[in-house]
VOPAGU-2260 file (C-alpha; in pm, 1 decimal, decimal comma):
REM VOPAGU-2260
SITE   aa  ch    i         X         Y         Z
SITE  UNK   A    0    7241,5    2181,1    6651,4
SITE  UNK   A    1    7606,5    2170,4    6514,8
SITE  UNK   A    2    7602,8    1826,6    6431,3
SITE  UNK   A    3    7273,6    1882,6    6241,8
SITE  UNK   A    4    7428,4    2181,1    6020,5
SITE  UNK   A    5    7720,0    1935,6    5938,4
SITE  UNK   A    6    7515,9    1665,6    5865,0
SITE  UNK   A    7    7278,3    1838,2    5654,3
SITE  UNK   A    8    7596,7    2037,7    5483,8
SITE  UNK   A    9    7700,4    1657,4    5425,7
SITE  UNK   A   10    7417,8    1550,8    5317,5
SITE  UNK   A   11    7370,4    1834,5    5048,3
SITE  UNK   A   12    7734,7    1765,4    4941,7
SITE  UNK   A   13    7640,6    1404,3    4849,6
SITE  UNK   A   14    7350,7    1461,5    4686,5
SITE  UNK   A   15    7538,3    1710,9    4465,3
SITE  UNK   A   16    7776,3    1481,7    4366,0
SITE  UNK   A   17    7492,1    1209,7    4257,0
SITE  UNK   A   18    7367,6    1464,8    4033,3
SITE  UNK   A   19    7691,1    1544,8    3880,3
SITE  UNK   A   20    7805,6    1148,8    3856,9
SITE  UNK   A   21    7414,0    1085,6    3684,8
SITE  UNK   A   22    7407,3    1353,7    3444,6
SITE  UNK   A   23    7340,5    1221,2    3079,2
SITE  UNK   A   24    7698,6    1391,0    2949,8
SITE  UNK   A   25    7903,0    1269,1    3243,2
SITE  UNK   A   26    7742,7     898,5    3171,8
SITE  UNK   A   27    7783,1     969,2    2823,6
SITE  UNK   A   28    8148,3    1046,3    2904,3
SITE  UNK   A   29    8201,6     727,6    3113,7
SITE  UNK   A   30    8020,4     484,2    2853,8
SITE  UNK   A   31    8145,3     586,1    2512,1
SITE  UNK   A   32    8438,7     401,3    2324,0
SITE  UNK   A   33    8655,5     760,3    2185,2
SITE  UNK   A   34    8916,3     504,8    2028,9
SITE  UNK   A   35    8600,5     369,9    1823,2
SITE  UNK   A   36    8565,4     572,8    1475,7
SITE  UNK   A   37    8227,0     474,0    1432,1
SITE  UNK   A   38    8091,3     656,0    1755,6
SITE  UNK   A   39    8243,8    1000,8    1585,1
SITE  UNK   A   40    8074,5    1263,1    1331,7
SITE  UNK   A   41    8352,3    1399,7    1145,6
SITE  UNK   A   42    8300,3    1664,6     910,4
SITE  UNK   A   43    8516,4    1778,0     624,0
SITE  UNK   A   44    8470,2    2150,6     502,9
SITE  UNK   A   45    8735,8    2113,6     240,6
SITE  UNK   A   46    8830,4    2050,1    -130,1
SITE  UNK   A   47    9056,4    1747,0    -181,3
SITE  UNK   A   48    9255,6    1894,6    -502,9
SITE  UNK   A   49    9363,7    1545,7    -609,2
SITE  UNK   A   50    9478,5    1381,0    -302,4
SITE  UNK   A   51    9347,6    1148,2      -8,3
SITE  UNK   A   52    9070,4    1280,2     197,0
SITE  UNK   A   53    9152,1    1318,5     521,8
SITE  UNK   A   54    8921,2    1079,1     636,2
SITE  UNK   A   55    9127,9     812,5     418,2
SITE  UNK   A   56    9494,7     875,9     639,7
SITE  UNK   A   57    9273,8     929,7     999,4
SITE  UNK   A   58    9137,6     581,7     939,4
SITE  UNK   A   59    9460,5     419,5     798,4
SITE  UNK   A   60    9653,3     179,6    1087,5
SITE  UNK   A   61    9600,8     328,7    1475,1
SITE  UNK   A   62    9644,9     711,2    1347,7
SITE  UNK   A   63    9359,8     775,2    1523,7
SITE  UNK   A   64    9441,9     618,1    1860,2
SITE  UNK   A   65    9742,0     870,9    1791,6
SITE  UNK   A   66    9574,4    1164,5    1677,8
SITE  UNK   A   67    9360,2    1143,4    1983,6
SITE  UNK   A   68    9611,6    1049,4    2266,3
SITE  UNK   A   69    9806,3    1403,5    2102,9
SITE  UNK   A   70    9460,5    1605,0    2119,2
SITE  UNK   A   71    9637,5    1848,7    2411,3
SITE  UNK   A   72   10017,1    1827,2    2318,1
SITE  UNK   A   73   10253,6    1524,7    2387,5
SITE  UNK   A   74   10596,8    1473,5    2406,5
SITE  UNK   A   75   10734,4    1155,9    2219,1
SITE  UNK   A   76   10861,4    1069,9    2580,1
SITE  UNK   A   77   10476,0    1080,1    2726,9
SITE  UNK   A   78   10388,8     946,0    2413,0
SITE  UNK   A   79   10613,9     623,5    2491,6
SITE  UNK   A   80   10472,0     597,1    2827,7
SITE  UNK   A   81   10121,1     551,4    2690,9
SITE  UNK   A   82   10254,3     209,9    2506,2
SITE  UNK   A   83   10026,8     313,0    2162,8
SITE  UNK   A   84   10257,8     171,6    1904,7
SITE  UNK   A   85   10368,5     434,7    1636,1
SITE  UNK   A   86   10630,3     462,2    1388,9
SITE  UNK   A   87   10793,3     747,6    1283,4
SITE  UNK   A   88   10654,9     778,5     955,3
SITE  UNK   A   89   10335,4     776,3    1083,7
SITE  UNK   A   90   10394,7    1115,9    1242,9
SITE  UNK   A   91   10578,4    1201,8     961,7
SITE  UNK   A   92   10302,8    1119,6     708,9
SITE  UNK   A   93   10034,8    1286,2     992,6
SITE  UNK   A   94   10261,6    1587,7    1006,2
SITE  UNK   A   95   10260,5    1622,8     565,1
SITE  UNK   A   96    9872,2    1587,0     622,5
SITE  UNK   A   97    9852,4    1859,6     838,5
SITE  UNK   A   98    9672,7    1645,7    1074,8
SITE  UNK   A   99    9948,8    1655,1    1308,9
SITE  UNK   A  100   10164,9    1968,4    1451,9
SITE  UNK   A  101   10514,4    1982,1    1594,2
SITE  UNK   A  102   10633,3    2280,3    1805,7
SITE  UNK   A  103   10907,9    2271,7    2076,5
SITE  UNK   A  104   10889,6    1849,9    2048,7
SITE  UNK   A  105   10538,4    1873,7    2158,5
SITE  UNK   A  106   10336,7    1700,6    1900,0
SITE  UNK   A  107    9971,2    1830,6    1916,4
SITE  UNK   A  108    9675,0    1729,1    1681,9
SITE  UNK   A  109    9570,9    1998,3    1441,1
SITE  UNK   A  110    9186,7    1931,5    1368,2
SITE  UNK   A  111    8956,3    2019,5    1617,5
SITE  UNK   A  112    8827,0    1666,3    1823,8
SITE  UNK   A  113    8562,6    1803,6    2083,3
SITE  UNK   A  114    8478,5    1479,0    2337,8
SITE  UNK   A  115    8103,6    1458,0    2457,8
SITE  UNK   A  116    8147,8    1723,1    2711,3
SITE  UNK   A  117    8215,6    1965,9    2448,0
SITE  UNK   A  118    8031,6    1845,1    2170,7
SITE  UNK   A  119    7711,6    1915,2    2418,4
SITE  UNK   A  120    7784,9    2239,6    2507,3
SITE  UNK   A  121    7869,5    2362,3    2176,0
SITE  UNK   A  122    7527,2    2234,7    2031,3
SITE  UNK   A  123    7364,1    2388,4    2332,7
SITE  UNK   A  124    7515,1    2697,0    2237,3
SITE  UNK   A  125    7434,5    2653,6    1862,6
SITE  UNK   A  126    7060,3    2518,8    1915,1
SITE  UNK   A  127    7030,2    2878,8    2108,9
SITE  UNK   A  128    7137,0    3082,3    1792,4
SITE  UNK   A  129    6956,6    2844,5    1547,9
SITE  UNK   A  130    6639,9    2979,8    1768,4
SITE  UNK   A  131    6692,6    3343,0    1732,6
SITE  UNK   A  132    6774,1    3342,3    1354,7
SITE  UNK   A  133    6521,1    3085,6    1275,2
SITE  UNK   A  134    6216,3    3395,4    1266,0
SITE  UNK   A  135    6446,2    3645,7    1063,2
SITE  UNK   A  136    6483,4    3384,4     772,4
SITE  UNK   A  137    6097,2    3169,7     786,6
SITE  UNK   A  138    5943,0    3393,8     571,8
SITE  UNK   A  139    6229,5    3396,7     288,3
SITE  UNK   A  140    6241,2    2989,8     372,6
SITE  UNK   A  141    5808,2    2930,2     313,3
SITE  UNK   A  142    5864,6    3202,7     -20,6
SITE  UNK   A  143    6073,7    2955,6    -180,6
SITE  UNK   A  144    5868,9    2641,1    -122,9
SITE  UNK   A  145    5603,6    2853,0    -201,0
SITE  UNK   A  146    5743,5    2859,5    -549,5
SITE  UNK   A  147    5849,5    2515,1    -615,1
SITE  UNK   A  148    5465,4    2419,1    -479,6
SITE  UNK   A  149    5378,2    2610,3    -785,2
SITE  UNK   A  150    5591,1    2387,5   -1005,9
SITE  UNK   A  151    5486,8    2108,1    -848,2
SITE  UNK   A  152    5851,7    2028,3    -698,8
SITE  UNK   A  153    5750,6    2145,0    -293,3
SITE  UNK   A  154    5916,4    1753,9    -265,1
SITE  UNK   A  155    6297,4    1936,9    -380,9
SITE  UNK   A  156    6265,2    2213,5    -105,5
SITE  UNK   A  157    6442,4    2009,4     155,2
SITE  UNK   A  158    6766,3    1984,5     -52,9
SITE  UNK   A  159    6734,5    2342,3    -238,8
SITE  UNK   A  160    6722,4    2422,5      67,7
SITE  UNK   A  161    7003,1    2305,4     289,2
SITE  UNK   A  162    7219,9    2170,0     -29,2
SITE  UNK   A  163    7195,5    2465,7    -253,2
SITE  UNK   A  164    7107,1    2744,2      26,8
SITE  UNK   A  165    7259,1    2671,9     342,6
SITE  UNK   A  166    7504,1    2484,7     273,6
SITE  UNK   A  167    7613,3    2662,3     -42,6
SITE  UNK   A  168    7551,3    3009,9    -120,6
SITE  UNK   A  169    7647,4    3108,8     256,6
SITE  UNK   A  170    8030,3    2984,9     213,1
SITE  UNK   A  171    8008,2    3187,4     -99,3
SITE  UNK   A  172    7924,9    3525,0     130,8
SITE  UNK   A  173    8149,8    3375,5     369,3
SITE  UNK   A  174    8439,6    3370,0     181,5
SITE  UNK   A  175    8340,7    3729,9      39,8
SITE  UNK   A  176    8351,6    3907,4     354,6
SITE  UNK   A  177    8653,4    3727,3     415,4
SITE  UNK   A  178    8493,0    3557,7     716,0
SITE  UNK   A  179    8623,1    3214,6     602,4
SITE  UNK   A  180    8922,6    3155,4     419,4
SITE  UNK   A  181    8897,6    3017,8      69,7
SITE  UNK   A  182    9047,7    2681,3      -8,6
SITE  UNK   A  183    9356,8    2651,7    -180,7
SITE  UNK   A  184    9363,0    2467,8    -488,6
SITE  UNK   A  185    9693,7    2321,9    -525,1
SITE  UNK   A  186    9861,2    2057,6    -327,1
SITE  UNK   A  187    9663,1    1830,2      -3,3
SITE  UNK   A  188    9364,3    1873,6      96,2
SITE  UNK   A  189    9254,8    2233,0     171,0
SITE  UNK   A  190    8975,5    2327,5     433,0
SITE  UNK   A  191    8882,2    2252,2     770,4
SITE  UNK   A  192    8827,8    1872,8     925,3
SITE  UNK   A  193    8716,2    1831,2    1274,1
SITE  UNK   A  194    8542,0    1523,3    1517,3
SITE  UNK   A  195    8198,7    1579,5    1733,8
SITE  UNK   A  196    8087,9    1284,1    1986,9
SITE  UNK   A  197    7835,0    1225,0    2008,7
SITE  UNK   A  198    7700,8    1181,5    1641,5
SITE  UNK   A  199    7388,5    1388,2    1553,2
SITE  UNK   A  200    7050,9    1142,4    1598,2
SITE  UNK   A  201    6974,5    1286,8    1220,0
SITE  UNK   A  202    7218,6    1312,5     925,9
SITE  UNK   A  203    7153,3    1592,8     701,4
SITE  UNK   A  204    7369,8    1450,4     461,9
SITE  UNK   A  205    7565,5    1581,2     181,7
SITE  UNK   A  206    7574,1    1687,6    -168,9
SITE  UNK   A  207    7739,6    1546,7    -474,6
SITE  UNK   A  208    7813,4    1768,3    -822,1
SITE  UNK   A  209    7855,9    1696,0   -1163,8
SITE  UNK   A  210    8001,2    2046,4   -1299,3
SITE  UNK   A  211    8036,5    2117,3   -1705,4
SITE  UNK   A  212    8309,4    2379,6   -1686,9
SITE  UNK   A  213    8307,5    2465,6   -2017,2
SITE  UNK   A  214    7892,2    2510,8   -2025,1
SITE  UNK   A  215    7828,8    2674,9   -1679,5
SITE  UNK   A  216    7628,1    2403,2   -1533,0
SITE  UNK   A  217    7613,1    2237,6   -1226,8
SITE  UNK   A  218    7417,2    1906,4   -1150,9
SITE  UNK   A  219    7372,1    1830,6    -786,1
SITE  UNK   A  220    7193,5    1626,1    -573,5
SITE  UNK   A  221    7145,6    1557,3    -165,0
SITE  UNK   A  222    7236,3    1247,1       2,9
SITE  UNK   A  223    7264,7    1081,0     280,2
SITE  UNK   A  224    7500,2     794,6     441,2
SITE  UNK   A  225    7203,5     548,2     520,0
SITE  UNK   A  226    7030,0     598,7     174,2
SITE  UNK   A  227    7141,7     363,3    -165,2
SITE  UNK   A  228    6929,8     512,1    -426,9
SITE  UNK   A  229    7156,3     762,2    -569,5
SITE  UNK   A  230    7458,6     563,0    -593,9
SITE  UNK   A  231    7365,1     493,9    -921,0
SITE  UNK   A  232    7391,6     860,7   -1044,8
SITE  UNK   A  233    7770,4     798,7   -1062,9
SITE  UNK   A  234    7727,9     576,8   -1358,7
SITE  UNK   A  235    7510,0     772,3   -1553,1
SITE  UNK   A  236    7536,3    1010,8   -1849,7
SITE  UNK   A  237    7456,8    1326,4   -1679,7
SITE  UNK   A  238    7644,4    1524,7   -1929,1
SITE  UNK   A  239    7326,7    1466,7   -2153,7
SITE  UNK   A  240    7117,6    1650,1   -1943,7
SITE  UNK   A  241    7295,1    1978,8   -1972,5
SITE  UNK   A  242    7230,1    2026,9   -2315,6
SITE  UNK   A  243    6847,6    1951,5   -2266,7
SITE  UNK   A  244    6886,4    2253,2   -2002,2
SITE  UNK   A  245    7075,6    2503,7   -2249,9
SITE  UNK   A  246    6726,0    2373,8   -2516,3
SITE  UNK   A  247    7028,0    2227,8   -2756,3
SITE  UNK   A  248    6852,6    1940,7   -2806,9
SITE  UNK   A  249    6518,1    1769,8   -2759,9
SITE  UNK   A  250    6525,2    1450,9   -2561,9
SITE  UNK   A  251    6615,5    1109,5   -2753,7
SITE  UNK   A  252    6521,0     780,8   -2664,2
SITE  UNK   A  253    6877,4     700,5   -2580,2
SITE  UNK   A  254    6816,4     993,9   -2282,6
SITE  UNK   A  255    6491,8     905,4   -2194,6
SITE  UNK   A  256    6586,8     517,0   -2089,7
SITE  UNK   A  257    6916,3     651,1   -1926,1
SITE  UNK   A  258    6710,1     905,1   -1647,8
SITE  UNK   A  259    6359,7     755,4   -1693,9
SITE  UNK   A  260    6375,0     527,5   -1345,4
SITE  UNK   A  261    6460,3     816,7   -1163,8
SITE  UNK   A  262    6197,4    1038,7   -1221,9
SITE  UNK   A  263    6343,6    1293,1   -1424,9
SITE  UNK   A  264    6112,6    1393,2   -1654,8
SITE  UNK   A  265    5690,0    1441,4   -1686,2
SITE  UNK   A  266    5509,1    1297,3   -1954,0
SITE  UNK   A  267    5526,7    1510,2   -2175,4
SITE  UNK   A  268    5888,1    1401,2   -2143,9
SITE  UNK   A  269    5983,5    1800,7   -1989,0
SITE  UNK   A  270    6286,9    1792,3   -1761,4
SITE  UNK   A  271    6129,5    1827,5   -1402,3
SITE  UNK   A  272    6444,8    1856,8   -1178,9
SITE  UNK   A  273    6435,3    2254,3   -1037,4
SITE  UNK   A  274    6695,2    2485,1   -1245,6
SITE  UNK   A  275    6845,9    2749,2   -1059,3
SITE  UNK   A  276    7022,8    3026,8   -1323,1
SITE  UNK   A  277    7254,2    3246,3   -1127,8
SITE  UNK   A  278    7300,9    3376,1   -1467,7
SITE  UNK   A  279    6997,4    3521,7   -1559,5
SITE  UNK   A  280    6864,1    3513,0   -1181,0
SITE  UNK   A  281    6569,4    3371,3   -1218,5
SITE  UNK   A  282    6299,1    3319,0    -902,1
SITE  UNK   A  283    6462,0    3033,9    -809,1
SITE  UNK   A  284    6796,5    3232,9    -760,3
SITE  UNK   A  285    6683,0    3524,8    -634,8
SITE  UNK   A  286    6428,6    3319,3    -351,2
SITE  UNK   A  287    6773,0    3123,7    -251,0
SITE  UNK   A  288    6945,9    3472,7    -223,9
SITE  UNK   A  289    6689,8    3634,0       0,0
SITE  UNK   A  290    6723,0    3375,2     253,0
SITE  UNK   A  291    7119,4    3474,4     293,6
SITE  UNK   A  292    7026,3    3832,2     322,2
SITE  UNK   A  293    6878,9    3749,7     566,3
SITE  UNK   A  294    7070,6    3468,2     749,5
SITE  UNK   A  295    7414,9    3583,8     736,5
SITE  UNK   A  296    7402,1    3920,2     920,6
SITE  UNK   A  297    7191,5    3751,8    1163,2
SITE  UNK   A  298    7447,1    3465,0    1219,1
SITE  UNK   A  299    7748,4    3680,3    1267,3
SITE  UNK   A  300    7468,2    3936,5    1500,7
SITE  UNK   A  301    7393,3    3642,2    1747,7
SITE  UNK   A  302    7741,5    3472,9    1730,9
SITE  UNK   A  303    8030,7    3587,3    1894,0
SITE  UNK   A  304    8328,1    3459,7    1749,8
SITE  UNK   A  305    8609,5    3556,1    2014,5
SITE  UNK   A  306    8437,3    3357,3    2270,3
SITE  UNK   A  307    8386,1    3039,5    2067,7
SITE  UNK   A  308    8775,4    3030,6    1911,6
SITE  UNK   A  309    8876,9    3059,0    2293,3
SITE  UNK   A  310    8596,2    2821,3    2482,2
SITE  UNK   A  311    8654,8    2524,1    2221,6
SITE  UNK   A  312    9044,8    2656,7    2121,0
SITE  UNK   A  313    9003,4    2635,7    1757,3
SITE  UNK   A  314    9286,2    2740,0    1549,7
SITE  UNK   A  315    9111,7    3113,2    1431,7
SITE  UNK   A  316    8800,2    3264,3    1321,2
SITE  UNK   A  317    8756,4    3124,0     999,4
SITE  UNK   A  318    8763,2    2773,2    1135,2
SITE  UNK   A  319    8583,4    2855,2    1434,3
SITE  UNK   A  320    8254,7    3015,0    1190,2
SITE  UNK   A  321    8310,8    2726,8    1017,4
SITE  UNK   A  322    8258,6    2455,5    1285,1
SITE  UNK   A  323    8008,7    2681,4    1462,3
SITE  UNK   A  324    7794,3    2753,0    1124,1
SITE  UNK   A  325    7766,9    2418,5    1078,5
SITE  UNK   A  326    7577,1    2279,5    1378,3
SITE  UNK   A  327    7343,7    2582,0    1385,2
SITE  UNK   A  328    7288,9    2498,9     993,5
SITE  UNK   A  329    7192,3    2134,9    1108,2
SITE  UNK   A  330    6936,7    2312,0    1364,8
SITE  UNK   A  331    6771,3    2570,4    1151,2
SITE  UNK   A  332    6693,5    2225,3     901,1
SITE  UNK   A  333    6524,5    2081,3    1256,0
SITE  UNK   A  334    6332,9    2368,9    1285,0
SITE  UNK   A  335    6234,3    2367,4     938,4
SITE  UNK   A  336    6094,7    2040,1     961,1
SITE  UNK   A  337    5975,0    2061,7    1328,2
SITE  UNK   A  338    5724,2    2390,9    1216,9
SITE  UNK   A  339    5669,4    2209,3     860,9
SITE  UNK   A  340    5776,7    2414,1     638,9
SITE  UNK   A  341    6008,2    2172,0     434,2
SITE  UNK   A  342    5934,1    1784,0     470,5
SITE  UNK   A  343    6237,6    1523,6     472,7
SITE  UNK   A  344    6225,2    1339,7     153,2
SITE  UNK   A  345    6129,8    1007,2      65,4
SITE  UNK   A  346    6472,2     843,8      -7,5
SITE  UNK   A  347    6597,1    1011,3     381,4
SITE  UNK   A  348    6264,5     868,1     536,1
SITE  UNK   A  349    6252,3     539,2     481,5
SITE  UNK   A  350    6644,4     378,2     364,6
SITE  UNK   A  351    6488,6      33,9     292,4
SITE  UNK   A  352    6150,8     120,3      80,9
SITE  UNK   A  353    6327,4     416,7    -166,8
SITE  UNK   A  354    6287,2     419,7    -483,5
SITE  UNK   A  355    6460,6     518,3    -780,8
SITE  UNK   A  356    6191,4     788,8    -865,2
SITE  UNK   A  357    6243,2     939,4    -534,9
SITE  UNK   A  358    6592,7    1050,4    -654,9
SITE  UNK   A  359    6435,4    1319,5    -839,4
SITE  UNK   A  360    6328,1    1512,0    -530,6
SITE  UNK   A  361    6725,9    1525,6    -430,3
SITE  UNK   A  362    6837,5    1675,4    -733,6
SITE  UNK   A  363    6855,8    2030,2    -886,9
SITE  UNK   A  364    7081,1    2218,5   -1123,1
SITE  UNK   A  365    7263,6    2505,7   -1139,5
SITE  UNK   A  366    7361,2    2806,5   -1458,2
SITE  UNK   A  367    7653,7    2948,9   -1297,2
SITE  UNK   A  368    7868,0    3203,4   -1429,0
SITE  UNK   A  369    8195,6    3071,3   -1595,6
């Protein structure tokens, strides 16, 4: 009867350990290539102020084979025993970057890199508190597509909504309650940069301005890595539009031909692309406003910071609600598609068949206050 207990006990011990060795992040673990850039999201959360992204130096040579061999502290002794070639500018010029740290003659990477066993819990953990917020803000969300329906621009709500909304007027409240430090504007690059593996299956993308300091207006637009179609809003006169907006001028020929391909105006030759005046706070404003009212008290109610900072050892709380608000941000836009309340637009659903009138439905513009 012994020998049956021990056998069993066996037995059970085994079959544990199958479970752990076939588990989709331990696989994940074994089969992915870290030294391999592409296999990373990397996300910058920072203002450049004239110099190289960050991006630009992690890329440059094997400074990322370094960067990641350093991600818990070495010594240039244990960093000679790994045989990665370096030179000492390298750490030097990682070090300027703030990419690199040296205390005590440990060298330590700065930015957060989280490896697959991380990156999985942390979205885990983030999916959970998209989930809970995701009924405190649908009503403030379906208002404000609700409203564009009514101008016939439902087809903008996807990037008012996570280019304008989510991923802009938060930071705003962020930085006001002093929950996230502001970025300074002088010298390298200012912000937060950090590595997930794996990448997300679905890239929300990003959002490119065109500001007019002197008039108050902003002209942005959502895009995406795997999209083409608004590369070519780099080589246009956009600051023709913002006089059409401030009704200083009627539209010309000249301005017609420039934006006509993309879909920028009706034909009755009205500018079509959603305006958003923080100035005067029109609907628009005021819909995008709610939705923060909303989000942000929930978002600091169901996240708690301490735990995070310690779990993933981020530098501090501001970059730690920064990584954090992030991936929840990237799950509240799943929900929002998954219960249909925004749909993804053209130009993000199908990379090879966009077209340049589908632009239209990534851009908006912004009054701001000067």
């Amino acid at each position: 009867m012994e020998n049956n207990n021990v056998i069993f006990r066996l037995m059970k011990q085994l079959f544990i350990y199958f479970l752990f060795l076939s588990s989709p992040v331990l696989l994940l673990a074994q089969e992915t290539d870290y030294n391999n850039l592409e296999n990373w999201d990397d996300i910058c959360y920072c203002s450049m102020n004239n110099s190289f992204h960050p991006s630009v130096i992690v890329g440059a040579d094997n400074n990322w084979q370094l960067l990641l061999a350093m991600k818990n502290g070495l010594t240039l002794k244990q960093l000679d025993s790994l045989k990665i070639p370096y030179t000492q500018s390298q750490l030097l010029l990682l070090r300027s970057q703030r990419l690199l740290n040296l205390t005590q003659n440990i060298y330590k990477t700065s930015i957060p890199i989280l490896d697959s066993v991380q990156t999985v819990n942390l979205r885990k953990q983030s999916k959970l508190v998209a989930n809970e917020i995701y009924p405190e803000i649908e009503k403030e969300c379906r208002n404000l597509v609700t409203h564009l329906s009514l101008q016939n621009r439902s087809n903008n709500a996807y990037s008012i909504l996570f280019s304008y909304v989510l991923d802009g007027l938060i930071w705003k409240r962020f930085e006001k309650e002093e929950i996230v430090k502001k970025w300074v504007k002088a010298g390298i690059w200012s912000g937060n940069y950090w590595f997930l593996i794996p990448k997300r299956i679905f890239d929300c993308g990003g959002t490119n301005s065109w500001t007019s300091d002197d008039e108050g207006i902003k002209f942005s637009w959502n895009w995406s890595m795997a999209e083409k179609v608004t590369d070519g809003l780099w080589g246009v006169n956009i600051d023709t539009l913002f006089s059409l907006v401030q009704k200083n001028c009627v539209p010309n020929k000249e301005i017609i031909d420039e934006f006509k391909a993309y879909g920028f105006f009706d034909r009755d030759l009205n500018l079509t692309i959603p305006i958003i005046n923080e100035k005067e706070n029109n609907t628009l404003c005021l819909l995008s406003n709610n939705i923060i009212d909303k989000l942000l008290p929930a978002f600091l109610a169901k996240t708690d910071i301490y735990a995070l900072k310690t779990s993933y050892q981020f530098n501090d709380n501001s970059e730690t609600v920064v990584i954090f608000y992030h991936e929840v941000m990237f799950d509240l836009m799943d929900l929002l598609l998954e219960r249909q309340v925004i749909q993804l637009p053209k130009a993000f659903q199908s990379h090879g068949k966009a077209m340049l009138t589908d632009v239209a439905d990534l851009c908006f513009i912004i009054i701001y206050n000067t």
